[in-house]
C-alpha positions, 0 to 999 in steps of 0.5 A: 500500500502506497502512503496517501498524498493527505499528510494526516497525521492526526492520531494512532486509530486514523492511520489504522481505520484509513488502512482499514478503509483503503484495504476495504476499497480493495475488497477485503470486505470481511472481517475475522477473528480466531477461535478455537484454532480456527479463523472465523468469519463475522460476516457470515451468518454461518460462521465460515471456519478456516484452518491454517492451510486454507489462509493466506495473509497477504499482507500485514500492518503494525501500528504504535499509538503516538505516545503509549507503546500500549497501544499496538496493533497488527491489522492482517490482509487475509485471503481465504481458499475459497476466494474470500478476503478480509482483515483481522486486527489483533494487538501485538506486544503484552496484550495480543491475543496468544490464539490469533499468534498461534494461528497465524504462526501457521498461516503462510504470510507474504509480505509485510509494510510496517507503519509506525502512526505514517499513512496506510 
């Protein structure tokens, strides 16, 4: 993701809502969570159920709060086998979710665009 012309610069939770919002437009639509060794779907009524072979990150995005080191997250880029896409956004550090670190220890990952408050 290339930054944007605007050089706001404003807070921690703009920059990840203004990555949210862009990989959005780039249909990762959905959004994920981890349960039970499994990434599971929000959107679907069903609770579509992946395990970590049938996901791909195909990117993803740390995030500092500018003056707490508290506030980190990680926002992935996911694609499924089946052709779904969406994100997930966990903490990372003290606070992350250990489920969500295990699943995605097993997941394959491409590529990676760290962002420390920049523009997504």
């Amino acid at each position: 993701m290339e930054p944007s012309a605007a050089n706001d610069r404003t807070t921690y939770m703009t920059d990840l809502q203004k990555c949210m919002n862009r990989l959005e437009s780039e249909g990762y639509t959905e959004q994920y969570r981890v349960e039970q060794d499994r990434l599971v779907s929000l959107d679907d009524g069903n609770g579509r159920k992946y395990k970590p072979e049938e996901v791909k990150a195909v990117n993803f995005f740390r995030f500092e709060g500018p003056s707490n080191p508290d506030d980190m997250s990680i926002l992935y880029a996911i694609e499924t086998t089946d052709g779904h896409r969406g994100t997930l956004v966990d903490a990372y550090g003290l606070y992350a979710d250990d489920n969500t670190g295990a699943f995605f220890q097993n997941v394959e990952i491409h590529k990676k665009v760290s962002s420390n408050n920049t523009n997504a």
